[in-house]
N, CA and C atoms as an extended XYZ file, in Angstrom:
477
Properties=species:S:1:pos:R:3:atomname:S:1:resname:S:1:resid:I:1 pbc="F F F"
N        13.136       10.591      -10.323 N   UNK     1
C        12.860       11.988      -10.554 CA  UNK     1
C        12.824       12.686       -9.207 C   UNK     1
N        13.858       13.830       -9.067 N   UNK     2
C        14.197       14.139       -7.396 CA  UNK     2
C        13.574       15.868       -8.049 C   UNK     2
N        12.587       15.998       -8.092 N   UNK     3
C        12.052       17.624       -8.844 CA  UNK     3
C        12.061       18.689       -7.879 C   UNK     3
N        11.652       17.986       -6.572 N   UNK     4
C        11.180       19.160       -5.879 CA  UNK     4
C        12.347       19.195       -4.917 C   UNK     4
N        13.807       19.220       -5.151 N   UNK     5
C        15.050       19.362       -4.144 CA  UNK     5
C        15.162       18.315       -4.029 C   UNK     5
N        16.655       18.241       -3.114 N   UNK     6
C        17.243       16.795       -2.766 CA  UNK     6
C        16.412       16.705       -1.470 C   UNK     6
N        16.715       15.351       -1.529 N   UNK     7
C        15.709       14.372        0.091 CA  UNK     7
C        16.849       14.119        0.832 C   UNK     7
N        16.291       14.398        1.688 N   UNK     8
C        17.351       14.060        3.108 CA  UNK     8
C        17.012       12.612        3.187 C   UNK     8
N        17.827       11.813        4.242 N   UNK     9
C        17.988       10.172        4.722 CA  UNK     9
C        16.468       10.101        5.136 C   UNK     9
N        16.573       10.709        6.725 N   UNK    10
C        14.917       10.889        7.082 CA  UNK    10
C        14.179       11.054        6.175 C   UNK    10
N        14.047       11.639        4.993 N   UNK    11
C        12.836       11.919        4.502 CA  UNK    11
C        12.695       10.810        3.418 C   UNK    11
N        13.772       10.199        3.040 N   UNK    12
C        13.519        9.161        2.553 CA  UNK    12
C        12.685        7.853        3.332 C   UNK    12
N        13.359        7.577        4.458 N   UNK    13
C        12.950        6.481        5.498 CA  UNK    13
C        11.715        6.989        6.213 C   UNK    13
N        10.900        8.249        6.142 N   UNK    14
C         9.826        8.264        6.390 CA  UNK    14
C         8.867        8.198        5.303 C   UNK    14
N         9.021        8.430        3.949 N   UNK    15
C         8.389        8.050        2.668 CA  UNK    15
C         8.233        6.410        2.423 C   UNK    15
N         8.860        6.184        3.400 N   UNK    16
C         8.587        4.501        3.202 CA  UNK    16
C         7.607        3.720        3.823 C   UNK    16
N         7.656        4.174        5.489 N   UNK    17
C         6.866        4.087        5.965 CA  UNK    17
C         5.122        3.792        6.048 C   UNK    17
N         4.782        5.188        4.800 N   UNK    18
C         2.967        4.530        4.363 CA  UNK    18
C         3.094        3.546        3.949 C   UNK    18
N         3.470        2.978        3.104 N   UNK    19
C         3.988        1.440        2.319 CA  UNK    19
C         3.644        0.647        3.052 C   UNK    19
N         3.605        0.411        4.391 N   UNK    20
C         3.079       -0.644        5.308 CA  UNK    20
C         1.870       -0.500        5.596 C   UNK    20
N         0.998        0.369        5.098 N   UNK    21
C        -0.677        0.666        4.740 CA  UNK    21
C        -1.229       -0.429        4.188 C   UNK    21
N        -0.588       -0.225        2.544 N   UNK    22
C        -0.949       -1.057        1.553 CA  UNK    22
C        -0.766       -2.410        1.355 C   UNK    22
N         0.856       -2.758        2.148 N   UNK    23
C         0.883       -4.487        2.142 CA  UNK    23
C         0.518       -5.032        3.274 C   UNK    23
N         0.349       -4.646        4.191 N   UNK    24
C        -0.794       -4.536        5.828 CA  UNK    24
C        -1.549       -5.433        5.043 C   UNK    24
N        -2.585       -4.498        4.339 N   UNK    25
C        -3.695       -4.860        3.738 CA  UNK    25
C        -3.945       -5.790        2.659 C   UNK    25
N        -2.453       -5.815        1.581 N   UNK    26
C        -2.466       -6.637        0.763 CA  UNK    26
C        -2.419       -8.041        1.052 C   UNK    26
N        -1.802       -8.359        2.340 N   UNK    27
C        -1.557       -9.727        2.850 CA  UNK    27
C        -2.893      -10.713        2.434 C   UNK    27
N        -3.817      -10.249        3.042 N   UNK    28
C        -5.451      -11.287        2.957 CA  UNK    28
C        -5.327      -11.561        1.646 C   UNK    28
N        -5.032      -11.416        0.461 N   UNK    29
C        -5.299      -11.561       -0.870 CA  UNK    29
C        -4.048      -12.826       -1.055 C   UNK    29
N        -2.915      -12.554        0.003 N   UNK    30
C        -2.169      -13.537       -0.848 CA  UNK    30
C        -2.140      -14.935        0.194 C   UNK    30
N        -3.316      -15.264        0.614 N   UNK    31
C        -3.536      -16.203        1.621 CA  UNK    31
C        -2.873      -17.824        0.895 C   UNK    31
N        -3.312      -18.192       -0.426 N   UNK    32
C        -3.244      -18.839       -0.930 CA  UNK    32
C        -1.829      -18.978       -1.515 C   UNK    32
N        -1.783      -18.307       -1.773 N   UNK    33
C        -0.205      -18.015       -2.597 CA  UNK    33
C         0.804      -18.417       -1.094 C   UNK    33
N         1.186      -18.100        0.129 N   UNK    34
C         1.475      -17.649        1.013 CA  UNK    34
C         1.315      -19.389        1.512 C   UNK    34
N         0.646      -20.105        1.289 N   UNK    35
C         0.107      -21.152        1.348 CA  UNK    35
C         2.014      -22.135        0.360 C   UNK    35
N         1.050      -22.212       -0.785 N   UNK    36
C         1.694      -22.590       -1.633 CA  UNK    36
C         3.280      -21.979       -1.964 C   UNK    36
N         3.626      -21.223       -1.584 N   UNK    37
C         5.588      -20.751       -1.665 CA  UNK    37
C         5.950      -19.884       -0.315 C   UNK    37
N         5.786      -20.893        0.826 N   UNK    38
C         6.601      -20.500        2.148 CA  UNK    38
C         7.622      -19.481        2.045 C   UNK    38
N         8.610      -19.604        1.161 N   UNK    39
C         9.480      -18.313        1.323 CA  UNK    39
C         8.883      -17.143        1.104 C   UNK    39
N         7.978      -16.534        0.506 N   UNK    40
C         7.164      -15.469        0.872 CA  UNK    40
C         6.643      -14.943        1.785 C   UNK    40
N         5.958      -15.763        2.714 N   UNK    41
C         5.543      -15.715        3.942 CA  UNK    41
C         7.274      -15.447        5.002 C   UNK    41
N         8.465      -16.068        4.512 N   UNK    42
C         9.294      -15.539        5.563 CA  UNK    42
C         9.594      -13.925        4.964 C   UNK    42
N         9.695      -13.899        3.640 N   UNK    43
C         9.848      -12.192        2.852 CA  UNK    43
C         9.258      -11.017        3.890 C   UNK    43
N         7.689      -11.577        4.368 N   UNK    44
C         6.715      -11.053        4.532 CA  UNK    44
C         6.795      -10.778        6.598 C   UNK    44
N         7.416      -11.914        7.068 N   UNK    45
C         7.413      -12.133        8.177 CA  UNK    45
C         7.972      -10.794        9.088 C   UNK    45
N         8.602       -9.638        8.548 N   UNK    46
C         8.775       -8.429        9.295 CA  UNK    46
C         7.861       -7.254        9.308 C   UNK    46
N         6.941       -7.624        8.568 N   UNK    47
C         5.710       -6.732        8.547 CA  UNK    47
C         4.540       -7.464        9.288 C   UNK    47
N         4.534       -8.955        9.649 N   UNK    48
C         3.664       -9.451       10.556 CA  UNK    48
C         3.074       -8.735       11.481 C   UNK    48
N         3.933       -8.661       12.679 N   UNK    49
C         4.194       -8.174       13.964 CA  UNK    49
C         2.960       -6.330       13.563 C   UNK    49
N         3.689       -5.571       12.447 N   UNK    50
C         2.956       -4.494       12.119 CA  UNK    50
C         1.399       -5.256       11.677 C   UNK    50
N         1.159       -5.809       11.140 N   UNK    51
C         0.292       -6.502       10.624 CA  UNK    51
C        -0.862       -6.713       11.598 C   UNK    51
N        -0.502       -7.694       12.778 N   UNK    52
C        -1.563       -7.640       13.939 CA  UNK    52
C        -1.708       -6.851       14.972 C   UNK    52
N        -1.002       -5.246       14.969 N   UNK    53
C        -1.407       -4.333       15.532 CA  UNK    53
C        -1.981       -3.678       14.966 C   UNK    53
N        -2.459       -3.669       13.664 N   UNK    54
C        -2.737       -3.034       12.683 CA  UNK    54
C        -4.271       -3.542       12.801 C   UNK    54
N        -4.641       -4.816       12.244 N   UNK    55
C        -6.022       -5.540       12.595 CA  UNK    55
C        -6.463       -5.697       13.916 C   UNK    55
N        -5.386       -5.574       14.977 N   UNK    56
C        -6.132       -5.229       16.175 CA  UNK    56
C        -6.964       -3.849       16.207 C   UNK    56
N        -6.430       -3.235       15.807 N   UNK    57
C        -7.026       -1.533       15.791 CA  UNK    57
C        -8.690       -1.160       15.925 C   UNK    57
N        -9.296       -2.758       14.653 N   UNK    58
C       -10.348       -3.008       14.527 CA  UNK    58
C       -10.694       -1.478       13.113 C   UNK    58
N       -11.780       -1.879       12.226 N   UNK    59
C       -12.798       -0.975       11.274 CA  UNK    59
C       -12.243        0.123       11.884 C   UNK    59
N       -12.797        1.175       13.042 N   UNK    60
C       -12.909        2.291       13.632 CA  UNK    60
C       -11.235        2.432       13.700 C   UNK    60
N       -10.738        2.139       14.077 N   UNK    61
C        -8.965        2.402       13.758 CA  UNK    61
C        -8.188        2.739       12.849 C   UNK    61
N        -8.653        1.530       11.976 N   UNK    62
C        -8.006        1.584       10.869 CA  UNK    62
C        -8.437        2.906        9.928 C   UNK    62
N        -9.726        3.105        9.630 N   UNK    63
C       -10.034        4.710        9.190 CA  UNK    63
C        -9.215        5.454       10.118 C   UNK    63
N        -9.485        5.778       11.228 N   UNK    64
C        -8.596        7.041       12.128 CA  UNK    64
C        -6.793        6.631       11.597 C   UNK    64
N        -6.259        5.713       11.319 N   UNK    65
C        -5.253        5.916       10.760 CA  UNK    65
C        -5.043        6.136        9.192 C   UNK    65
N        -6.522        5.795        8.620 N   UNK    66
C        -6.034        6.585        7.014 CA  UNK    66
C        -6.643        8.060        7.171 C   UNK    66
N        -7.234        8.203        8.311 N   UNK    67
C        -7.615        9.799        7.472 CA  UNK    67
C        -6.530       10.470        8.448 C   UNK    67
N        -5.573        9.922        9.757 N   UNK    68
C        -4.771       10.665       10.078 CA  UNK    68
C        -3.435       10.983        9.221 C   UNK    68
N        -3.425        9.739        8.426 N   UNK    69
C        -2.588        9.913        7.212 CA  UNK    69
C        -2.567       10.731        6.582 C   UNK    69
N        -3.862       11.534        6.199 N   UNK    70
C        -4.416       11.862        5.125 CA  UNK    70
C        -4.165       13.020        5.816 C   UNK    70
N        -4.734       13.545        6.932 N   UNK    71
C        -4.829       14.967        7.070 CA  UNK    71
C        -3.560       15.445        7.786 C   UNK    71
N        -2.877       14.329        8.397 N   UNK    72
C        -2.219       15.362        9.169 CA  UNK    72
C        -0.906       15.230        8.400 C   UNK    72
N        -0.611       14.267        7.402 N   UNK    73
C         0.393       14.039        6.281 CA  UNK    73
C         0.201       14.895        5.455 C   UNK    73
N        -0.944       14.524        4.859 N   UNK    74
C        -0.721       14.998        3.055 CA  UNK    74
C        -1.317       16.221        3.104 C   UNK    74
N        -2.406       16.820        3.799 N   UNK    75
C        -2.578       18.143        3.861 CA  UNK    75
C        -1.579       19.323        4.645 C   UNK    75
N        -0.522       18.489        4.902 N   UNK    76
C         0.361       19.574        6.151 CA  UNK    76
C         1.347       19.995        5.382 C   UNK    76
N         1.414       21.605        4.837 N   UNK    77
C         2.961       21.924        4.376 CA  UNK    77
C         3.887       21.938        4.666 C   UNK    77
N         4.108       21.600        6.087 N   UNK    78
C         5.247       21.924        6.496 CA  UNK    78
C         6.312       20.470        6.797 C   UNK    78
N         5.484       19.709        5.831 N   UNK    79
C         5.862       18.307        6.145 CA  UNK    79
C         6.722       18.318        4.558 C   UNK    79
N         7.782       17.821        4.093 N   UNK    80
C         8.269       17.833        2.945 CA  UNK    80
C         7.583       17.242        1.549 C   UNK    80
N         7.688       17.345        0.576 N   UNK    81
C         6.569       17.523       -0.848 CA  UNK    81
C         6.991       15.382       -1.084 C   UNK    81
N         8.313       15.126       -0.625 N   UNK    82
C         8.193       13.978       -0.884 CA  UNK    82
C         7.511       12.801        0.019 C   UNK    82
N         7.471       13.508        0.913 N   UNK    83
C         6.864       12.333        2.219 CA  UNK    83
C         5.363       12.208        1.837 C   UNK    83
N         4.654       13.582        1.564 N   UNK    84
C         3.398       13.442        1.554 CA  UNK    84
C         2.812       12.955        0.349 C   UNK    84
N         4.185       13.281       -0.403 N   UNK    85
C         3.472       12.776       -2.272 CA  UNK    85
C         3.507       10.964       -2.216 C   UNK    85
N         4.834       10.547       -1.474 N   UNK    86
C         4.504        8.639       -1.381 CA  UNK    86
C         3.575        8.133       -0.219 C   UNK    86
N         3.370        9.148        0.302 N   UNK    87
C         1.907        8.951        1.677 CA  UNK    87
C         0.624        8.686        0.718 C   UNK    87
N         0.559        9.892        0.033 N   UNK    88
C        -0.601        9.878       -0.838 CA  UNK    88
C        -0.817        8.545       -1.818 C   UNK    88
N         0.526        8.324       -2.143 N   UNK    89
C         0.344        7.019       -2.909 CA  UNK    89
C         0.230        5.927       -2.141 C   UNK    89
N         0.538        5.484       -1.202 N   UNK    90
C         0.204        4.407       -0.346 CA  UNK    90
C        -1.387        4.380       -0.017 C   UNK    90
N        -1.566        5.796        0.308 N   UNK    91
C        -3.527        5.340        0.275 CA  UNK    91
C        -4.191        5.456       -0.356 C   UNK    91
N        -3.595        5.737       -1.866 N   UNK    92
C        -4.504        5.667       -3.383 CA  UNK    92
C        -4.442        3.915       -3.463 C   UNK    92
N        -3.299        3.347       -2.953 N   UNK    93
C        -2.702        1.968       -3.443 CA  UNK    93
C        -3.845        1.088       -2.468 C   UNK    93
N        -4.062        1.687       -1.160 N   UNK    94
C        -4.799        1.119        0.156 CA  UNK    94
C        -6.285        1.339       -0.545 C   UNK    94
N        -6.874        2.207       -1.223 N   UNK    95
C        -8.021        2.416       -1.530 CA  UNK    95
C        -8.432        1.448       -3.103 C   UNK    95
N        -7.303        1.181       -3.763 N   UNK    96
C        -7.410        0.046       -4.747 CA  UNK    96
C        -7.525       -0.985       -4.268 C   UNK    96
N        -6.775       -1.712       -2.954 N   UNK    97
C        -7.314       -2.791       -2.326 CA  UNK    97
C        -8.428       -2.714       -2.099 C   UNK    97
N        -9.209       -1.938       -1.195 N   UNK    98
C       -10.147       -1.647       -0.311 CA  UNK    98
C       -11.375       -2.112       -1.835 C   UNK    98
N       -11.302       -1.528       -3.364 N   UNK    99
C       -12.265       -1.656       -4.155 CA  UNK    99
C       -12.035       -2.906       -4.665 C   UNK    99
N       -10.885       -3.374       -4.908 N   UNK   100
C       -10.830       -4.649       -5.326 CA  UNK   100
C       -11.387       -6.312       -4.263 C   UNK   100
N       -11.316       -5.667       -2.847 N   UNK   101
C       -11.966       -6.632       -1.979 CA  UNK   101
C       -12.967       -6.957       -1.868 C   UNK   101
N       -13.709       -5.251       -2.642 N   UNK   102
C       -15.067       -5.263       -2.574 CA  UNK   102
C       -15.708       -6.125       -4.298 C   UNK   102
N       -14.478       -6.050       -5.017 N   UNK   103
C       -15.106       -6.850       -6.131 CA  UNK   103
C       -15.260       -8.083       -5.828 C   UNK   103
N       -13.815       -9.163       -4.965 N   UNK   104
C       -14.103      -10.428       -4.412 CA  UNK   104
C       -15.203      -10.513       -3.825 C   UNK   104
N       -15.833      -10.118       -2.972 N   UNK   105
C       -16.885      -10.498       -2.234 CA  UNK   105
C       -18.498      -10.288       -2.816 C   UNK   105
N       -17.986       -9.591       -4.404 N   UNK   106
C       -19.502       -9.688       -5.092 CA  UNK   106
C       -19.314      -11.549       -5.948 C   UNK   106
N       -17.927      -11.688       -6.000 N   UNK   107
C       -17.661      -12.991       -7.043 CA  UNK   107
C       -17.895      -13.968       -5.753 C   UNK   107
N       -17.405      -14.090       -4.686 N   UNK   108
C       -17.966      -15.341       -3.843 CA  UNK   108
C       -19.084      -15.733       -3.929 C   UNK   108
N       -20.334      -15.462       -3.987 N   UNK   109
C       -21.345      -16.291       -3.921 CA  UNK   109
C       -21.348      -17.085       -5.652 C   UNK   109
N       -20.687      -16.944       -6.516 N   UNK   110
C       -20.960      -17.449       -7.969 CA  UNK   110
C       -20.346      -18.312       -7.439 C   UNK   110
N       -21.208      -19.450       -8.027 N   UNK   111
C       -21.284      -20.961       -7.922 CA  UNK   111
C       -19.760      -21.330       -8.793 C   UNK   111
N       -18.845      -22.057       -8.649 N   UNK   112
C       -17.660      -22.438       -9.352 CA  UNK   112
C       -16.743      -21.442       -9.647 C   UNK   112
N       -16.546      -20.529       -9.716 N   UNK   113
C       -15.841      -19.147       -9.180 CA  UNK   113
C       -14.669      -19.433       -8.567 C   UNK   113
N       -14.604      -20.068       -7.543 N   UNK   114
C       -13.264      -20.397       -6.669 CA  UNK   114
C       -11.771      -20.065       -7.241 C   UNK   114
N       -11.612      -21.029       -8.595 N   UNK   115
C       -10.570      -20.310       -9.110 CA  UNK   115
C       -10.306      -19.258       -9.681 C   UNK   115
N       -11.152      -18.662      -10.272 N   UNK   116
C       -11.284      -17.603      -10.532 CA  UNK   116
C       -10.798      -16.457       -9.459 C   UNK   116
N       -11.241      -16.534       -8.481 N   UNK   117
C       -11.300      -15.975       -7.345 CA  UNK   117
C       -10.002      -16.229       -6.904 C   UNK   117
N        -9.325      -17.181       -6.807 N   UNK   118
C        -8.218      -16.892       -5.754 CA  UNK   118
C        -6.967      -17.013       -7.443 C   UNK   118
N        -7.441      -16.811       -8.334 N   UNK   119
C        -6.241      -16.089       -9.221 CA  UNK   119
C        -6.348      -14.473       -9.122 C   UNK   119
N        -7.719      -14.128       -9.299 N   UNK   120
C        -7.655      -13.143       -9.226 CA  UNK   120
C        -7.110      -12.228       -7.908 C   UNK   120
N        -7.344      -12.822       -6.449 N   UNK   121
C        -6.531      -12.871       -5.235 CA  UNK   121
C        -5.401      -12.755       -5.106 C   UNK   121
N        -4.614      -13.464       -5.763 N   UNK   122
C        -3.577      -13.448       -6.012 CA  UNK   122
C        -2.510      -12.866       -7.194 C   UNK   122
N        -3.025      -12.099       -8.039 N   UNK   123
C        -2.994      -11.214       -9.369 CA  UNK   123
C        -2.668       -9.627       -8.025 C   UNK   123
N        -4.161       -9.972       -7.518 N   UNK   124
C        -3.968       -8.580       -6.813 CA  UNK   124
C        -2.678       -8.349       -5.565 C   UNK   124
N        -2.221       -9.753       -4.962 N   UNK   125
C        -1.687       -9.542       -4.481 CA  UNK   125
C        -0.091       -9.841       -4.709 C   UNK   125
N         0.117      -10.149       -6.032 N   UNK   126
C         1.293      -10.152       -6.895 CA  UNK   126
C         1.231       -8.068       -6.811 C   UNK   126
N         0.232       -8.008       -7.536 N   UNK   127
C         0.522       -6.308       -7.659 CA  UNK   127
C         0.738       -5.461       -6.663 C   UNK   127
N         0.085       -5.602       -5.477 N   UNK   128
C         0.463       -4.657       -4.507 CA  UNK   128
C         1.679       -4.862       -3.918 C   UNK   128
N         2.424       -6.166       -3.636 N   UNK   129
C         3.532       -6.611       -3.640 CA  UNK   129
C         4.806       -5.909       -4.202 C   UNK   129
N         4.475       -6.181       -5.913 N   UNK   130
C         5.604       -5.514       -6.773 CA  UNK   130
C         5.378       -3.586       -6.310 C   UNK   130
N         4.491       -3.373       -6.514 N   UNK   131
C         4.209       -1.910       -6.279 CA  UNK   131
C         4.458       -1.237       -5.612 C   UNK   131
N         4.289       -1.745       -3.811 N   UNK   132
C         4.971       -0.930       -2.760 CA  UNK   132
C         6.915       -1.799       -2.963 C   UNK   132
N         7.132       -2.893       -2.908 N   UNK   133
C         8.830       -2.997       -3.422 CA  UNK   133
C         9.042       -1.614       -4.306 C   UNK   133
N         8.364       -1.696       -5.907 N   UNK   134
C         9.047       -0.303       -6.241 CA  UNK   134
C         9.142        0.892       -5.677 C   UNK   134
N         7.753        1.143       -4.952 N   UNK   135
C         7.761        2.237       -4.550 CA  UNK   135
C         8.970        2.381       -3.212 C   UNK   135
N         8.828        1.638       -2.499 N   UNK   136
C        10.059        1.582       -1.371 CA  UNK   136
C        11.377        1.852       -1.548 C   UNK   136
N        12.025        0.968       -2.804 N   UNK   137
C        13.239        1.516       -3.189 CA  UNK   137
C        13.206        2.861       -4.379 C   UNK   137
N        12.412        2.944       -5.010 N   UNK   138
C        12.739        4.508       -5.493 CA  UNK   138
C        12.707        5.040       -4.129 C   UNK   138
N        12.106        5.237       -3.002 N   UNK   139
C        12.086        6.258       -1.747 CA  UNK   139
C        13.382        6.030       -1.391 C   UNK   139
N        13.215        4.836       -1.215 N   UNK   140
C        15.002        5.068       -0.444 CA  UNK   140
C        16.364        5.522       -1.421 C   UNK   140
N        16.140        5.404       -2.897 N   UNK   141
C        17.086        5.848       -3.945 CA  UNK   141
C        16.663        7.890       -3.787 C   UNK   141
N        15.291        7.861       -3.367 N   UNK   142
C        14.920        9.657       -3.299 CA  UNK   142
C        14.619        9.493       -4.870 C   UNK   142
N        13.972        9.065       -5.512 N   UNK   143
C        13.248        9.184       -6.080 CA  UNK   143
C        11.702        8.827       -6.334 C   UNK   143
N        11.520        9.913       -6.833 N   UNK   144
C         9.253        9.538       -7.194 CA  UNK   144
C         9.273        8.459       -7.408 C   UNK   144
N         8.513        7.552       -6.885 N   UNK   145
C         7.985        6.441       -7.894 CA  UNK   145
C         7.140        6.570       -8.973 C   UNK   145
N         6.898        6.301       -9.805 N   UNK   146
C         6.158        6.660      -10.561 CA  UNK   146
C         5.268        5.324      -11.139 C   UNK   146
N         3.811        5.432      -10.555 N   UNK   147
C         3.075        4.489      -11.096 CA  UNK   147
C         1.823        4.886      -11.928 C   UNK   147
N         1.713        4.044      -13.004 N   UNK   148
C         0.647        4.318      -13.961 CA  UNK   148
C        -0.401        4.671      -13.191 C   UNK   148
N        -0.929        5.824      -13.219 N   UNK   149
C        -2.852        6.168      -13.126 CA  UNK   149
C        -2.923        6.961      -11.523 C   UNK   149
N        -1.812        5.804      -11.025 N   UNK   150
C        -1.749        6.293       -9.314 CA  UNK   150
C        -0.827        7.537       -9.017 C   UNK   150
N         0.124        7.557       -9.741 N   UNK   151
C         1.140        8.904       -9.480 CA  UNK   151
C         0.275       10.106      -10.326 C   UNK   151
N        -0.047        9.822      -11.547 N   UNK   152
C        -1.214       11.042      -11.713 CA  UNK   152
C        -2.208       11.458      -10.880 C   UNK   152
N        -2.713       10.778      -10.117 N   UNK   153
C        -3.829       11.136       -9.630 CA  UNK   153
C        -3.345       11.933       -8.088 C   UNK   153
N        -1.761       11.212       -7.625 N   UNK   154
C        -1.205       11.791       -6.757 CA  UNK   154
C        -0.803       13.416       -6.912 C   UNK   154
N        -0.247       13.654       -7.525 N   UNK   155
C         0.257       14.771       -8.500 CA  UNK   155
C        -0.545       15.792       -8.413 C   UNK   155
N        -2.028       15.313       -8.756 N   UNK   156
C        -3.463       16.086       -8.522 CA  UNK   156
C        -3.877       16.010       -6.694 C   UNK   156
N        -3.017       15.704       -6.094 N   UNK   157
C        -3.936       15.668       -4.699 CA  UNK   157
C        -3.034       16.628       -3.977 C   UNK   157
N        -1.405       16.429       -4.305 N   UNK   158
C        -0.541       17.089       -3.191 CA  UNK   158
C         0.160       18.224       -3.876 C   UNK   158
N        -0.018       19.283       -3.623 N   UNK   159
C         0.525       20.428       -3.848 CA  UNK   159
C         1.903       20.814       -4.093 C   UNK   159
């Protein structure tokens, strides 16, 4: 769905860009998995390099790069309606990690849990996986992605 005008190349290849927010972050979840089917880990191996400049940043960084996301992306008009609308979705997608990490770490202390825990680890990180892939190639096709619950709520944030 190309609604709001055609997308230029750039504006496609910068809509892609937040996307490395969310699987940045998704990585820790698929520790196990990543473990168990090596070719993933090489899939994964060009976002590494982004990966440990990213956790170098440290807590205090990593916020200053979602709220610079946030403000100087998705609140800026003069930035195009598609860059900021798959920006926005990359840190609705970054903020579903962020709650779902916080659900793992209430299930770690339950006694026998373990599997539980690293299916569910890995559930989450099957999803953020498939999610930024779709979202990446609709950007680069210039089209919305469109994801259940998350593109609504996008829709409602960016003007």
């Amino acid at each position: 769905m190309s609604w709001r005008g055609s997308t230029t190349v750039p504006d496609r290849i910068f809509a892609c860009l937040p996307y490395l927010l969310p699987l940045v972050e998704g990585i820790v979840f698929g520790s196990s998995l990543l473990r168990q089917f090596p070719i993933l880990g090489v899939l994964l191996l060009p976002v590494l390099p982004v990966a440990s400049v990213y956790n170098s940043l440290g807590p205090i960084g990593q916020i200053i790069v979602f709220f610079a996301l946030f403000l100087l992306v998705v609140r800026n008009d003069k930035i195009s309606h598609f860059i900021r609308f798959n920006t926005m979705q990359a840190i609705l997608l970054d903020i579903v990690i962020f709650l779902c990490s916080i659900l793992l770490r209430i299930l770690v202390p339950v006694p026998g849990a373990d599997f539980a825990i690293e299916t569910l680890a890995n559930t989450i990180f099957l999803g953020i996986l498939v999610s930024v892939a779709y979202s990446v190639f609709q950007s680069l096709m210039g089209r919305y992605a469109e994801i259940p619950a998350i593109s609504d709520a996008v829709h409602m944030q960016v003007r």
